[in-house]
C-alpha positions in Angstrom: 0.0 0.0 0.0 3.2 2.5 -0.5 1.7 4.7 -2.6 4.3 7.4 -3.3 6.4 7.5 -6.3 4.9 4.0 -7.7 3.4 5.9 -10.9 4.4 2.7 -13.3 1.4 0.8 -10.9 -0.9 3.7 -10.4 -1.1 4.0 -14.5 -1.6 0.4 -14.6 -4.7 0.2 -12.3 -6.2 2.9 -13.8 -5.7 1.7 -17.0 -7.4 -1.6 -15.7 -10.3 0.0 -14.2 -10.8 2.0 -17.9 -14.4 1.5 -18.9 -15.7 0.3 -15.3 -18.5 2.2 -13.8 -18.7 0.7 -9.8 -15.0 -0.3 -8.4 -14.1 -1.3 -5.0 -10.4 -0.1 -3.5 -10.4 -2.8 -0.7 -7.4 -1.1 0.9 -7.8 2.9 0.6 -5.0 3.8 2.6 -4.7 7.5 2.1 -6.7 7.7 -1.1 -4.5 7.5 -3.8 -5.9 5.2 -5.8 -9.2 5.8 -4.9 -9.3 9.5 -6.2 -7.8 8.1 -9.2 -10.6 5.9 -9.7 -12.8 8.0 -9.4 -11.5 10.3 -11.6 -12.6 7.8 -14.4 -15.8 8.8 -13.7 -16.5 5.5 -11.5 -18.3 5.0 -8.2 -16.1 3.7 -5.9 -16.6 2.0 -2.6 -13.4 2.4 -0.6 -12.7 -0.4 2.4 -10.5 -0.1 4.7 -9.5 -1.6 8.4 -7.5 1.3 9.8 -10.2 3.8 11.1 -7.3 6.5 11.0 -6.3 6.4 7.4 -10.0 5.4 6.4 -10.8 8.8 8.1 -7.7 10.7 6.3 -9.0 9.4 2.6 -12.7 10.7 4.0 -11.6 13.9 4.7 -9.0 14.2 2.0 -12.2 13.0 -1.1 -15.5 13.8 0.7 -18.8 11.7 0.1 -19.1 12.8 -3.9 -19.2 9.7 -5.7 -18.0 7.4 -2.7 -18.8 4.8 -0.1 -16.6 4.0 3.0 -16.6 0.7 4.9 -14.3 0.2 8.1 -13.3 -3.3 8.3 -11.4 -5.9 6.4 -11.6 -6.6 2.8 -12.0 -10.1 4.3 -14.7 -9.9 7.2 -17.7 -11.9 5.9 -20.0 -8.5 6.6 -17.5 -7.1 4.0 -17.7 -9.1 1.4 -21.7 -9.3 1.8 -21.4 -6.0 1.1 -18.7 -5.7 -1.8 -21.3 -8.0 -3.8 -24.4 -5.6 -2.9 -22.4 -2.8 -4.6 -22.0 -5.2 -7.5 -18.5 -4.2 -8.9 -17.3 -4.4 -11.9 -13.7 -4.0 -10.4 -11.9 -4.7 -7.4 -8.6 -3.7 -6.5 -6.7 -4.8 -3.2 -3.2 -2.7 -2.6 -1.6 -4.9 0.3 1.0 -4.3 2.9 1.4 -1.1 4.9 1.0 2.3 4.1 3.9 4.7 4.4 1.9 6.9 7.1 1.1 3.7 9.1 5.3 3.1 9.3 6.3 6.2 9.6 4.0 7.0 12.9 6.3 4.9 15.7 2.6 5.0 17.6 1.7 2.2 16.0 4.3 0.4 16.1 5.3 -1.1 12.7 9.0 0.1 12.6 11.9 -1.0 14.1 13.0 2.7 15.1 14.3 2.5 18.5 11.9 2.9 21.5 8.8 1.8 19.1 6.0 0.2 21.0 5.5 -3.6 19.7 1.5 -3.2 18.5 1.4 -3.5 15.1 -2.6 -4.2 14.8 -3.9 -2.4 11.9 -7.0 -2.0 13.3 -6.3 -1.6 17.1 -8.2 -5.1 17.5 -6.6 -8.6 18.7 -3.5 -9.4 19.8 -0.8 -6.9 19.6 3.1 -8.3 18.4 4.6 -7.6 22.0 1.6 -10.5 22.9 2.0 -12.8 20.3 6.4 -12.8 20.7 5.3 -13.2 24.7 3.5 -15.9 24.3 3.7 -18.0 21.1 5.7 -21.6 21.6 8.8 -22.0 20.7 7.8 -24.0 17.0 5.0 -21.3 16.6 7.4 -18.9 16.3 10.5 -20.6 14.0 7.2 -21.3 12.0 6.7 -17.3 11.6 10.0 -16.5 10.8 10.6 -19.2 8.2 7.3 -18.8 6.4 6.8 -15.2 6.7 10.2 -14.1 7.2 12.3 -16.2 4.4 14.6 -17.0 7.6 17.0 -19.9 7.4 18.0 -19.3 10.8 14.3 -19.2 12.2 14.6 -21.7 14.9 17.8 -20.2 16.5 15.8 -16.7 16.7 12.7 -18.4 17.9 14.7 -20.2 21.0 16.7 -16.7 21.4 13.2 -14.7 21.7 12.0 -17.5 24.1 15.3 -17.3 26.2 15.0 -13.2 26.4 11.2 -13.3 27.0 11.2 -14.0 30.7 11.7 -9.7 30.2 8.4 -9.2 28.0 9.2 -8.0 24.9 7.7 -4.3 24.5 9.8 -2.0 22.4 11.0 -2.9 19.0 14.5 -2.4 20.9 13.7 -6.2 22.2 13.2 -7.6 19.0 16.1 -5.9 17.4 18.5 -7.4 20.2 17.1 -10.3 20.0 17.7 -10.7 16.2 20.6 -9.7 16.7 22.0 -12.1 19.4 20.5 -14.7 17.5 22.0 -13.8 14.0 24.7 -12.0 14.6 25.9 -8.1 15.8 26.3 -6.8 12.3 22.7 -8.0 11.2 21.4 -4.9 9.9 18.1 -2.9 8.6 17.0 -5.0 5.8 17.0 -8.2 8.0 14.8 -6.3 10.7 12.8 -4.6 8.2 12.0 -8.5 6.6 11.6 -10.0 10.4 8.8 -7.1 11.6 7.5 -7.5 8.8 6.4 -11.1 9.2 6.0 -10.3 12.7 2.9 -7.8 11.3 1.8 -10.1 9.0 1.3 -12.7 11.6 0.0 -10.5 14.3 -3.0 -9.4 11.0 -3.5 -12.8 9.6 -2.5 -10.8 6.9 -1.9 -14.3 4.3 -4.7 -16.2 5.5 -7.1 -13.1 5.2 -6.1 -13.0 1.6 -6.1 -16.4 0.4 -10.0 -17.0 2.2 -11.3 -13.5 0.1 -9.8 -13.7 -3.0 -12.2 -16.4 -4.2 -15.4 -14.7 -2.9 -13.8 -11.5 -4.4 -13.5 -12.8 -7.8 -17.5 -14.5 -7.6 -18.4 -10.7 -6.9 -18.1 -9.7 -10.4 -19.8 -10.1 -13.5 -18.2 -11.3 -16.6 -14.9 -9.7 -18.1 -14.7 -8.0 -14.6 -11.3 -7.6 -12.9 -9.6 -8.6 -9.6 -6.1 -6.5 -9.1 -3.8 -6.8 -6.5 -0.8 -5.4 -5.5 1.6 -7.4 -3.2 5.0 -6.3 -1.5 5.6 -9.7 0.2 6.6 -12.9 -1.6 3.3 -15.0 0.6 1.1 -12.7 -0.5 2.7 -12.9 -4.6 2.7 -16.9 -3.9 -0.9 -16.8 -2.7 -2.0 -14.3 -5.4 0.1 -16.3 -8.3 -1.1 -19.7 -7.6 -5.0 -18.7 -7.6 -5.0 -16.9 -10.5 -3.1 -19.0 -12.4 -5.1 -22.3 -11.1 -8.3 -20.2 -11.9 -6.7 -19.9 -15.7 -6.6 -23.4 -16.0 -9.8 -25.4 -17.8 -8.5 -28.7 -15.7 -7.5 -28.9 -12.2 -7.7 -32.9 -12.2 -4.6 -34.2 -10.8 -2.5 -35.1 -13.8 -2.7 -38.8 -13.1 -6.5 -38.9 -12.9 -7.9 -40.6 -16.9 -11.1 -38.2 -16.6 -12.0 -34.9 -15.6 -14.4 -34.4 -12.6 -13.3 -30.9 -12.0 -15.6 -27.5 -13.3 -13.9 -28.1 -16.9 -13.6 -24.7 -17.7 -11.4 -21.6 -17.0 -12.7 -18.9 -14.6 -11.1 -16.1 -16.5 -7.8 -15.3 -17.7 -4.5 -13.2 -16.8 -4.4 -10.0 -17.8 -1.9 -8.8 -18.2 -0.3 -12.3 -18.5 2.9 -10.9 -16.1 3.4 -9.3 -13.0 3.7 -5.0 -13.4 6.7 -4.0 -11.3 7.7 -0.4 -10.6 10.9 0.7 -12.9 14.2 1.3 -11.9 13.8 4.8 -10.9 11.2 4.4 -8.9 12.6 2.0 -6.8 15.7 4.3 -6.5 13.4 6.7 -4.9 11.4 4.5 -2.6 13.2 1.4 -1.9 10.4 0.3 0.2 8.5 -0.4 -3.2 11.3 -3.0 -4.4 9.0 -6.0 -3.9 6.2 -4.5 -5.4 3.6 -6.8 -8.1 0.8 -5.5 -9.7 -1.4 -9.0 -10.8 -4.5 -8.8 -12.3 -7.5 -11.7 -13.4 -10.4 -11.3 -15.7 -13.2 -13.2 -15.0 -15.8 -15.5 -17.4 -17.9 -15.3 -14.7 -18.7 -17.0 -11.0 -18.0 -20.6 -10.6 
């Protein structure tokens, strides 16, 4: 959801969303996208689970030609009403916003003295609860599948060792990365370990992979579902569905006849991933891991 300086990926949703009349931005953030939507001409029905930066895009576009939701693209009550407003496309901009990191209140940065929270939406368990009290294998789990971390069950022991101090500030979890992995570990590694810390502590993957399907039933023929990822789970999840949605046969290859729907839900398009240029990522380096993926639909299942 790092909206600024990405205009490679802002082009190329707009340019998705050419022609459509109702469009849903399931992650406003600030309003970026949104206001470009909108500016198509299109109604737009802007989602989001942060009440603060729902409120910012609120104040920033006003009521003309939008409806706001708080809550997750993913809460049932959500997606009920995603499919009452009967979009035509649907784009999902995933990760954190560049507000949400930069405000050390809510605690998504590593900056020294940052509280550990993390919660998107101020609701569940915050990180310094989840490193407190998560076993041992629960943990090497997070870090290997949401952190890419070889070395995920020596940090998962070393966080367990430190813990009988609670972990509070983001000072804890740097030191313990650290002691674990080594002194000269640096910004990128504890930029990559918050992050799946976050991502665990908002279900983030397993939000995504249970409304992408529902998403993609809540539009008509030749509609669109777009997302933008910045984590390699969230391209995996993304990836896999649409390609396996692509497919006319999902039979296992051994099986002599098909029992499966025997017919492609849509197709890619565009075929590959959009990734910002060069320049771009020269001037945000946080957008580096950025994909823009986007399925059109035949129709619902």
């Amino acid at each position: 959801m790092i909206e600024r300086h990405l205009p490679v990926l802002a082009e190329a949703v707009a340019e998705l969303a050419a022609g459509c009349r109702r469009v849903v931005d399931g992650t406003v953030g600030s309003g970026g996208h949104a206001e470009r939507l909108r500016a198509t001409g299109a109604e737009v029905l802007a989602v989001d689970r942060d009440p603060d930066a729902l409120a910012r895009a609120r104040e920033r576009l006003g009521d003309e030609g939008m409806s706001w939701v708080a809550g997750r693209f993913g809460d049932p009550a959500v997606l009920d009403e995603i499919a009452r407003f009967r979009p035509d496309f649907v784009l999902l901009d995933l990760g954190v916003s560049s507000e949400q990191l930069d405000t050390d209140g809510r605690g998504f940065s590593f900056r020294p003295g940052v509280p550990l929270d993390m919660r998107m939406d101020g609701q569940g368990r915050t990180a310094s609860e989840l490193l407190n009290r998560l076993p041992e294998s629960e943990l090497a789990e997070l870090f290997r599948e949401y952190g890419d971390e070889r070395r995920s069950r020596r940090l998962a022991a070393t966080v367990v060792r430190r813990r009988q101090t609670p972990f509070t500030t983001s000072d804890d979890l740097v030191n313990a990365i650290r002691a674990a992995l080594g002194p000269r570990t640096g910004p990128a590694t504890f930029a990559r370990l918050f992050q799946a810390v976050r991502i665990a502590v908002n279900d983030e993957l397993g939000e995504l992979r249970r409304a992408l399907p529902v998403l993609r039933d809540a539009l008509p023929p030749q509609g669109r579902l777009a997302v933008i990822s910045y984590h390699s789970g969230e391209d995996r999840i993304v990836k896999h569905l649409f390609r396996e949605w692509a497919r006319a046969c999902v039979c296992p290859p051994a099986q002599p006849v098909c029992t499966c729907r025997g017919r492609a839900l849509g197709i890619l398009d565009p075929a590959k991933p959009i990734v910002p240029t060069d320049a771009e990522i020269a001037a945000n380096p946080r957008a580096r891991s950025a994909r823009l993926r986007a399925f059109r639909t035949n129709g619902a299942a």
